[in-house]
C-alpha positions as CSV (number, residue, x, y, z in Angstrom):
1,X,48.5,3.7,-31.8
2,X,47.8,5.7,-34.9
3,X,45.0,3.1,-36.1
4,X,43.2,3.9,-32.5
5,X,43.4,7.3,-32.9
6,X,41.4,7.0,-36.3
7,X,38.8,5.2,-34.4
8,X,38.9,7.9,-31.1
9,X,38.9,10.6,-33.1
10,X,35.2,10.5,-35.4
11,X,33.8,9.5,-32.3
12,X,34.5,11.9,-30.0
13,X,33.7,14.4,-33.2
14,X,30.2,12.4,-33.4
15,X,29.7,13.0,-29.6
16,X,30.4,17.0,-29.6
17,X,28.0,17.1,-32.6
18,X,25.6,16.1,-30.7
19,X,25.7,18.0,-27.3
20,X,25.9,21.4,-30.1
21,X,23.1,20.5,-31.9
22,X,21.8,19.8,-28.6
23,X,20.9,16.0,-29.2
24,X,20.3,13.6,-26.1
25,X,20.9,9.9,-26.1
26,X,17.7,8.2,-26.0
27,X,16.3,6.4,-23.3
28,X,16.5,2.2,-23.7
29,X,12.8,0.9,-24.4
30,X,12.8,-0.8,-21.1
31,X,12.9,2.6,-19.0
32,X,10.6,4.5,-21.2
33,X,8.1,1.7,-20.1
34,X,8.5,2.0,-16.7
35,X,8.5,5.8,-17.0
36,X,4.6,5.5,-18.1
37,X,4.1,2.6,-15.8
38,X,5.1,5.1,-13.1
39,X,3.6,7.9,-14.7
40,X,-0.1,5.9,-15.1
41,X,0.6,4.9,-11.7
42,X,1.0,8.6,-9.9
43,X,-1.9,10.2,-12.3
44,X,-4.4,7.3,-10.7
45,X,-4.9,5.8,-14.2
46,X,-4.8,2.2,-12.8
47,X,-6.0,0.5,-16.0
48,X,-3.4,1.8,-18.5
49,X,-0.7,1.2,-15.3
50,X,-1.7,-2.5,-15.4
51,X,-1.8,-2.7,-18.9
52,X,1.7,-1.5,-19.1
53,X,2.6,-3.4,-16.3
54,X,1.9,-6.5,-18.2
55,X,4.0,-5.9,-21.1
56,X,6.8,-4.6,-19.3
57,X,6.3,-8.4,-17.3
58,X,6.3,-10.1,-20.8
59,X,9.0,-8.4,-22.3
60,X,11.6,-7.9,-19.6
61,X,10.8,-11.0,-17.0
62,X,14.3,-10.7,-16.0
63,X,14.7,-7.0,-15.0
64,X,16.2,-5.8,-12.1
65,X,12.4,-3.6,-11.6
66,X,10.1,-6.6,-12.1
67,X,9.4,-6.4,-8.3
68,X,8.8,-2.7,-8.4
69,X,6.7,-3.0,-11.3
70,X,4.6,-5.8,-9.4
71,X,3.8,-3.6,-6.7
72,X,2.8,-0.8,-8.8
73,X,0.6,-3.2,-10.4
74,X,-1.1,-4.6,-7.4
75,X,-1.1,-1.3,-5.6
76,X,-2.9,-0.6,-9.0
77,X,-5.8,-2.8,-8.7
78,X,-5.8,-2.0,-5.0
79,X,-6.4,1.6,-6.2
80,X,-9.2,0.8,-9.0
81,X,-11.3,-1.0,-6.5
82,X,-10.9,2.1,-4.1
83,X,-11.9,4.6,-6.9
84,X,-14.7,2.7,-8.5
85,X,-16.1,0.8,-6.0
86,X,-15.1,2.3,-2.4
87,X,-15.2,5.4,-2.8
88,X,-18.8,5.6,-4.4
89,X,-19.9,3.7,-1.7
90,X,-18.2,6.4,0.8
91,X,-20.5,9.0,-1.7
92,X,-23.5,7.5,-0.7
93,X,-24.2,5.3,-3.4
94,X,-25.8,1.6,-2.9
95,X,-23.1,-1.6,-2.3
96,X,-25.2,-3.7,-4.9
97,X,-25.0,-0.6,-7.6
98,X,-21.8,-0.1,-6.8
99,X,-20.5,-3.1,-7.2
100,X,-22.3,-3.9,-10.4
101,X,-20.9,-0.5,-11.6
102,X,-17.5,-1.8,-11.1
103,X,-17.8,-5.3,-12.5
104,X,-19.2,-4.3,-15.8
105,X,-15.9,-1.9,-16.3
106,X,-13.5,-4.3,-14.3
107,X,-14.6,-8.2,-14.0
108,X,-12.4,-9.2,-17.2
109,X,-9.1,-9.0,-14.6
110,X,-10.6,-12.0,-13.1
111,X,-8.8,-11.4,-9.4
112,X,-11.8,-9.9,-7.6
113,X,-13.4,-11.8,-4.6
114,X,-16.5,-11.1,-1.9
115,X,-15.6,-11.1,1.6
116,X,-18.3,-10.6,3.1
117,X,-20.4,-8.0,2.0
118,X,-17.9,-6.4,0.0
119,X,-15.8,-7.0,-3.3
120,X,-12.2,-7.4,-2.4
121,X,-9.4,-7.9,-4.4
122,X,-7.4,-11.5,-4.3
123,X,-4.1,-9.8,-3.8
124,X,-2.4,-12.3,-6.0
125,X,0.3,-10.2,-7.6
126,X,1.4,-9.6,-3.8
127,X,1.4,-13.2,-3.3
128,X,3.2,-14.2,-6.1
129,X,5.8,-11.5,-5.9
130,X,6.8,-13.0,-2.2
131,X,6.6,-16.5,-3.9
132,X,9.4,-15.3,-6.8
133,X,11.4,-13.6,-4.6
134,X,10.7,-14.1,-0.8
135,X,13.9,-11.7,-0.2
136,X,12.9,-8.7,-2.4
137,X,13.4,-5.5,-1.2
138,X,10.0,-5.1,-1.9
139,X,8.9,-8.5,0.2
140,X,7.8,-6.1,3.5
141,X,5.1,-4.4,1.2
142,X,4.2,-7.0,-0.2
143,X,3.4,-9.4,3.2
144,X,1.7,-6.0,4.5
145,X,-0.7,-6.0,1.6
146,X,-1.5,-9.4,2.3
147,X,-2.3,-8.7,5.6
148,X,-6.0,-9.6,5.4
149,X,-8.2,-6.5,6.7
150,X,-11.7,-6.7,7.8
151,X,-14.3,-4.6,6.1
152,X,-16.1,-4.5,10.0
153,X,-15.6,-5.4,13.3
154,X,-19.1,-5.8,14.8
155,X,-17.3,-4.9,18.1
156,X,-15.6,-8.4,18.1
157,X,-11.9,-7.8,19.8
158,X,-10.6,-10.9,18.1
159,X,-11.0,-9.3,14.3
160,X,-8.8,-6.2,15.7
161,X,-6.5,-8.6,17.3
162,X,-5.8,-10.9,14.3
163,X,-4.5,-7.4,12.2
164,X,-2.5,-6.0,14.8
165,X,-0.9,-9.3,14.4
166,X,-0.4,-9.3,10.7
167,X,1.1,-5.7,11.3
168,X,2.9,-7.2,14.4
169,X,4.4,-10.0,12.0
170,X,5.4,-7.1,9.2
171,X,8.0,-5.8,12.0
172,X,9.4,-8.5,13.3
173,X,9.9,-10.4,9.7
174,X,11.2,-6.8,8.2
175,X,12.6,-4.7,11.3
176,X,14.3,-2.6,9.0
177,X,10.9,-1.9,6.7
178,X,10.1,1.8,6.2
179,X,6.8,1.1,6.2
180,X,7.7,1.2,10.6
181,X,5.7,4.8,10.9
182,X,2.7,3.8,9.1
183,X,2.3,0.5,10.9
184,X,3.0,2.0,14.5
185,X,-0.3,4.2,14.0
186,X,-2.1,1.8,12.7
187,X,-1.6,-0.4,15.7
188,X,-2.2,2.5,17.8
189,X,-5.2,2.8,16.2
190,X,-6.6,-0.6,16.7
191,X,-5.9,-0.6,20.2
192,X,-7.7,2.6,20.5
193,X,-10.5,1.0,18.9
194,X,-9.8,-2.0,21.4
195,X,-9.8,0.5,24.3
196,X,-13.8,1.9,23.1
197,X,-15.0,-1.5,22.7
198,X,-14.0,-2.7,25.8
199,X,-14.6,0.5,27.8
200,X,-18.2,1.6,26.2
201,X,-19.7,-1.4,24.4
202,X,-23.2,-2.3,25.0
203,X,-22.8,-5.9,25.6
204,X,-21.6,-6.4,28.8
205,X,-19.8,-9.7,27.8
206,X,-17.2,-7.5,26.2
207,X,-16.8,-4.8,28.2
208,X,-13.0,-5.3,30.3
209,X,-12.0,-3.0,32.4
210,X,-8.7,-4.2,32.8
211,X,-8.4,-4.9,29.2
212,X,-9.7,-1.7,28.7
213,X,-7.1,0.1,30.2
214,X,-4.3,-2.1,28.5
215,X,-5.6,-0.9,25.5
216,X,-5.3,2.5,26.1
217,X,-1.5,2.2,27.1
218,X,-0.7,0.3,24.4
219,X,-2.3,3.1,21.9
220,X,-0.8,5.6,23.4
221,X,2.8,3.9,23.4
222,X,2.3,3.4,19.7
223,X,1.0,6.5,18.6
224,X,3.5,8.0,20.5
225,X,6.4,5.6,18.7
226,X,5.2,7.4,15.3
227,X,5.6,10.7,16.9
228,X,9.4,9.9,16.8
229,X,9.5,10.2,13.1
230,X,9.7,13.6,11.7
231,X,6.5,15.6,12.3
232,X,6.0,16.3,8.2
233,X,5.4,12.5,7.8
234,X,1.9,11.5,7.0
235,X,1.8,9.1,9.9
236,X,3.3,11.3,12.4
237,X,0.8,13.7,12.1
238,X,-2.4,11.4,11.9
239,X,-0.9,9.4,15.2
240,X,-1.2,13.4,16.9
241,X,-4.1,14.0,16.0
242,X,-5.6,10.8,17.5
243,X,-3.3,11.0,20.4
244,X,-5.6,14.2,21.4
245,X,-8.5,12.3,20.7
246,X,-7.6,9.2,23.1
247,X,-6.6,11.6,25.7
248,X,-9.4,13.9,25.4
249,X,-12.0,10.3,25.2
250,X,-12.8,11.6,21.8
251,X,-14.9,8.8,20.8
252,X,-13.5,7.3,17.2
253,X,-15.2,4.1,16.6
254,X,-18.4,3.8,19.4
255,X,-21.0,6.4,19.2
Protein backbone atom coordinates (compact mmCIF):
# COMPACT_ATOMS: atom_id res chain seq x y z
CA UNK A 1 0.00 0.00 0.00
CA UNK A 2 2.77 2.26 1.12
CA UNK A 3 5.01 1.34 -2.07
CA UNK A 4 1.72 2.60 -4.34
CA UNK A 5 1.49 5.60 -2.58
CA UNK A 6 5.24 6.45 -3.46
CA UNK A 7 4.24 5.90 -7.05
CA UNK A 8 0.64 8.04 -6.65
CA UNK A 9 2.03 10.64 -5.01
CA UNK A 10 4.99 12.30 -7.58
CA UNK A 11 2.53 11.89 -10.04
CA UNK A 12 -0.21 13.51 -9.05
CA UNK A 13 2.52 16.33 -7.83
CA UNK A 14 3.85 16.23 -11.65
CA UNK A 15 0.20 16.72 -12.86
CA UNK A 16 -0.71 19.98 -10.56
CA UNK A 17 2.63 21.29 -11.74
CA UNK A 18 1.50 21.38 -14.75
CA UNK A 19 -2.11 22.84 -14.80
CA UNK A 20 -0.03 25.93 -12.38
CA UNK A 21 2.44 26.48 -14.73
CA UNK A 22 -0.36 26.30 -16.99
CA UNK A 23 1.06 23.36 -19.27
CA UNK A 24 -1.28 21.28 -21.66
CA UNK A 25 -0.76 17.76 -22.75
CA UNK A 26 0.11 17.74 -26.20
CA UNK A 27 -1.88 16.59 -28.91
CA UNK A 28 -0.79 12.77 -30.47
CA UNK A 29 0.92 13.39 -33.99
CA UNK A 30 -1.89 11.60 -35.60
CA UNK A 31 -4.60 14.53 -34.67
CA UNK A 32 -2.32 17.36 -35.20
CA UNK A 33 -2.33 15.92 -38.92
CA UNK A 34 -5.79 15.84 -39.31
CA UNK A 35 -6.20 19.20 -37.62
CA UNK A 36 -4.17 20.74 -40.79
CA UNK A 37 -5.81 18.27 -43.16
CA UNK A 38 -9.00 19.87 -41.94
CA UNK A 39 -7.64 23.16 -41.62
CA UNK A 40 -6.14 23.09 -45.48
CA UNK A 41 -9.41 21.69 -46.29
CA UNK A 42 -11.90 24.68 -44.76
CA UNK A 43 -9.22 27.50 -45.97
CA UNK A 44 -9.70 26.00 -49.79
CA UNK A 45 -6.01 25.14 -49.96
CA UNK A 46 -6.69 21.85 -51.75
CA UNK A 47 -3.10 21.01 -52.66
CA UNK A 48 -1.48 21.18 -49.24
CA UNK A 49 -4.98 19.20 -47.95
CA UNK A 50 -4.04 16.40 -50.37
CA UNK A 51 -0.57 16.47 -49.64
CA UNK A 52 -1.41 15.94 -46.04
CA UNK A 53 -3.87 13.68 -46.88
CA UNK A 54 -1.40 11.40 -48.23
CA UNK A 55 0.81 11.20 -45.42
CA UNK A 56 -1.72 10.91 -42.86
CA UNK A 57 -2.84 7.58 -45.48
CA UNK A 58 0.80 6.34 -45.33
CA UNK A 59 1.45 6.72 -41.85
CA UNK A 60 -1.87 5.80 -40.09
CA UNK A 61 -3.57 3.21 -42.77
CA UNK A 62 -5.33 1.87 -39.88
CA UNK A 63 -7.06 4.89 -38.30
CA UNK A 64 -10.41 5.01 -37.23
CA UNK A 65 -10.52 8.74 -39.67
CA UNK A 66 -8.96 7.16 -42.79
CA UNK A 67 -12.51 7.35 -44.38
CA UNK A 68 -12.91 10.95 -43.25
CA UNK A 69 -9.66 11.85 -44.47
CA UNK A 70 -10.49 10.25 -47.99
CA UNK A 71 -13.39 12.33 -48.45
CA UNK A 72 -11.62 15.42 -47.56
CA UNK A 73 -9.18 14.45 -50.03
CA UNK A 74 -11.44 13.72 -52.96
CA UNK A 75 -13.77 16.57 -51.96
CA UNK A 76 -10.23 18.26 -52.34
CA UNK A 77 -9.55 17.59 -55.90
CA UNK A 78 -13.26 18.02 -56.54
CA UNK A 79 -12.65 21.56 -55.22
CA UNK A 80 -9.20 22.33 -57.22
CA UNK A 81 -10.85 21.53 -60.50
CA UNK A 82 -13.78 23.96 -59.48
CA UNK A 83 -11.36 26.85 -58.45
CA UNK A 84 -8.85 26.53 -61.25
CA UNK A 85 -10.62 25.26 -63.94
CA UNK A 86 -14.53 25.96 -63.46
CA UNK A 87 -14.69 28.81 -62.10
CA UNK A 88 -12.39 30.67 -64.71
CA UNK A 89 -14.48 29.39 -67.20
CA UNK A 90 -17.74 30.79 -65.27
CA UNK A 91 -15.32 34.27 -65.42
CA UNK A 92 -15.36 34.34 -68.92
CA UNK A 93 -12.22 32.80 -69.71
CA UNK A 94 -11.71 30.28 -72.80
CA UNK A 95 -12.30 26.17 -72.04
CA UNK A 96 -8.91 25.41 -74.06
CA UNK A 97 -6.93 28.23 -71.85
CA UNK A 98 -8.52 27.16 -69.03
CA UNK A 99 -7.78 23.92 -69.08
CA UNK A 100 -4.25 24.34 -70.16
CA UNK A 101 -3.95 26.71 -67.17
CA UNK A 102 -4.92 23.95 -64.91
CA UNK A 103 -2.90 21.13 -66.26
CA UNK A 104 0.39 22.83 -66.22
CA UNK A 105 -0.30 23.49 -62.20
CA UNK A 106 -2.24 20.11 -61.62
CA UNK A 107 -1.59 17.21 -64.34
CA UNK A 108 1.14 15.50 -61.95
CA UNK A 109 -2.02 13.95 -59.78
CA UNK A 110 -2.63 11.93 -62.78
CA UNK A 111 -6.68 11.39 -61.92
CA UNK A 112 -8.02 13.94 -64.35
CA UNK A 113 -10.28 12.84 -67.38
CA UNK A 114 -12.37 14.70 -70.44
CA UNK A 115 -15.92 14.07 -70.66
CA UNK A 116 -16.80 15.64 -73.18
CA UNK A 117 -15.80 18.97 -73.57
CA UNK A 118 -14.66 19.40 -70.21
CA UNK A 119 -11.90 18.04 -67.75
CA UNK A 120 -13.43 15.99 -65.04
CA UNK A 121 -12.00 14.44 -62.35
CA UNK A 122 -11.85 10.29 -62.18
CA UNK A 123 -13.34 10.28 -58.72
CA UNK A 124 -11.13 7.47 -57.75
CA UNK A 125 -10.60 8.10 -54.05
CA UNK A 126 -14.60 7.96 -53.84
CA UNK A 127 -14.39 4.66 -55.54
CA UNK A 128 -11.92 3.14 -53.70
CA UNK A 129 -13.18 4.39 -50.31
CA UNK A 130 -16.59 2.33 -51.06
CA UNK A 131 -14.35 -0.61 -52.31
CA UNK A 132 -12.37 -0.62 -48.61
CA UNK A 133 -15.15 -0.11 -46.76
CA UNK A 134 -18.63 -0.57 -48.58
CA UNK A 135 -20.27 0.06 -44.95
CA UNK A 136 -18.54 3.37 -43.95
CA UNK A 137 -20.33 5.93 -42.44
CA UNK A 138 -19.04 7.89 -45.06
CA UNK A 139 -20.16 5.22 -47.98
CA UNK A 140 -23.50 7.65 -48.85
CA UNK A 141 -21.12 10.51 -49.83
CA UNK A 142 -19.04 8.71 -51.32
CA UNK A 143 -21.71 6.78 -53.97
CA UNK A 144 -23.22 10.50 -54.32
CA UNK A 145 -19.92 11.68 -55.59
CA UNK A 146 -19.84 9.06 -57.92
CA UNK A 147 -22.92 9.79 -59.21
CA UNK A 148 -21.84 10.79 -62.78
CA UNK A 149 -23.13 14.35 -63.65
CA UNK A 150 -23.44 15.77 -67.09
CA UNK A 151 -21.69 18.87 -67.96
CA UNK A 152 -24.97 19.55 -70.56
CA UNK A 153 -28.16 18.30 -71.43
CA UNK A 154 -28.74 19.46 -75.00
CA UNK A 155 -32.52 19.25 -73.91
CA UNK A 156 -32.22 15.32 -73.99
CA UNK A 157 -34.73 14.12 -70.97
CA UNK A 158 -32.77 10.86 -70.74
CA UNK A 159 -29.33 12.70 -69.36
CA UNK A 160 -31.70 14.33 -66.53
CA UNK A 161 -33.33 11.05 -65.95
CA UNK A 162 -30.14 8.89 -65.53
CA UNK A 163 -29.10 11.53 -62.36
CA UNK A 164 -32.20 11.68 -60.79
CA UNK A 165 -31.64 8.07 -60.69
CA UNK A 166 -28.17 8.07 -59.25
CA UNK A 167 -29.68 10.53 -56.50
CA UNK A 168 -32.80 8.13 -56.46
CA UNK A 169 -30.33 5.21 -55.73
CA UNK A 170 -28.35 7.43 -52.86
CA UNK A 171 -31.85 7.26 -50.79
CA UNK A 172 -32.86 4.16 -51.16
CA UNK A 173 -29.16 2.48 -50.53
CA UNK A 174 -28.68 5.18 -47.43
CA UNK A 175 -32.33 6.10 -46.18
CA UNK A 176 -30.81 7.45 -43.23
CA UNK A 177 -28.02 9.77 -45.24
CA UNK A 178 -28.02 13.44 -44.24
CA UNK A 179 -27.26 14.26 -47.39
CA UNK A 180 -31.68 13.72 -47.75
CA UNK A 181 -32.16 17.80 -48.03
CA UNK A 182 -29.69 18.40 -50.49
CA UNK A 183 -30.69 15.48 -52.81
CA UNK A 184 -34.54 16.28 -52.48
CA UNK A 185 -33.79 19.76 -54.24
CA UNK A 186 -31.67 18.56 -56.51
CA UNK A 187 -34.34 16.19 -57.87
CA UNK A 188 -36.78 18.92 -57.62
CA UNK A 189 -34.59 20.61 -59.72
CA UNK A 190 -34.16 18.24 -62.52
CA UNK A 191 -37.74 17.68 -62.81
CA UNK A 192 -38.14 21.33 -63.08
CA UNK A 193 -35.70 21.27 -65.80
CA UNK A 194 -37.76 18.14 -67.17
CA UNK A 195 -41.01 20.18 -66.81
CA UNK A 196 -39.29 23.36 -69.32
CA UNK A 197 -38.03 20.88 -71.78
CA UNK A 198 -41.03 19.18 -72.20
CA UNK A 199 -43.38 22.16 -71.94
CA UNK A 200 -41.23 24.91 -74.07
CA UNK A 201 -38.71 22.98 -76.21
CA UNK A 202 -38.33 23.79 -79.76
CA UNK A 203 -38.36 20.34 -81.15
CA UNK A 204 -41.61 19.16 -81.23
CA UNK A 205 -40.45 15.50 -80.79
CA UNK A 206 -39.86 16.37 -77.13
CA UNK A 207 -42.36 18.39 -76.17
CA UNK A 208 -45.04 16.06 -73.68
CA UNK A 209 -47.70 17.55 -72.39
CA UNK A 210 -48.55 14.98 -70.16
CA UNK A 211 -45.03 14.41 -69.23
CA UNK A 212 -44.81 17.86 -68.84
CA UNK A 213 -47.14 18.20 -66.23
CA UNK A 214 -45.76 15.05 -64.33
CA UNK A 215 -42.79 16.96 -64.08
CA UNK A 216 -44.06 19.76 -62.55
CA UNK A 217 -45.75 17.65 -59.68
CA UNK A 218 -42.99 15.85 -59.05
CA UNK A 219 -40.77 19.18 -58.62
CA UNK A 220 -42.92 20.64 -56.63
CA UNK A 221 -43.42 17.47 -54.30
CA UNK A 222 -39.62 17.51 -53.90
CA UNK A 223 -38.86 20.94 -53.37
CA UNK A 224 -41.51 20.99 -51.10
CA UNK A 225 -39.97 17.66 -49.13
CA UNK A 226 -36.81 20.02 -48.55
CA UNK A 227 -38.98 22.66 -47.18
CA UNK A 228 -39.55 20.19 -44.23
CA UNK A 229 -36.09 20.65 -42.99
CA UNK A 230 -35.38 23.71 -40.96
CA UNK A 231 -35.69 26.91 -43.05
CA UNK A 232 -31.75 28.01 -42.11
CA UNK A 233 -30.57 24.97 -44.13
CA UNK A 234 -28.83 25.72 -47.37
CA UNK A 235 -31.15 23.50 -49.28
CA UNK A 236 -34.25 24.51 -47.73
CA UNK A 237 -33.93 27.84 -48.80
CA UNK A 238 -32.65 27.28 -52.42
CA UNK A 239 -35.77 24.57 -52.86
CA UNK A 240 -37.99 28.18 -51.93
CA UNK A 241 -36.68 30.07 -53.88
CA UNK A 242 -37.22 27.81 -56.97
CA UNK A 243 -40.54 26.72 -55.70
CA UNK A 244 -41.56 30.61 -56.52
CA UNK A 245 -39.92 30.31 -59.72
CA UNK A 246 -41.85 26.95 -60.88
CA UNK A 247 -44.98 28.45 -59.71
CA UNK A 248 -44.60 31.83 -61.05
CA UNK A 249 -43.19 29.81 -64.77
CA UNK A 250 -39.99 31.55 -64.05
CA UNK A 251 -38.03 30.06 -66.74
CA UNK A 252 -34.66 28.37 -65.22
CA UNK A 253 -33.11 26.31 -67.84
CA UNK A 254 -35.08 27.35 -71.56
CA UNK A 255 -34.82 30.88 -72.61
Amino acid sequence: MKFKILILFPLILFLSGCFLLGGTPKKNPEQELYDEILSAFNSRAYESCIKACEKFLANYPKSKAKDAVMMRMGESFVGLLKRDYQELIAKGMEEKEARDYFLKKHSHYNCWEVQGENLVYNKEVFRRLLDENPKSHYADEAAYNLIPWESDYNENPELIEREIKGLQGVLTQYPTTSLRPRIYFEMGYRFHILYEIYSFSQLPAIKNQIKAKESYRQAEYLYNLCLSFPEETEFSQKALQYLDKLRQNSRIYIK
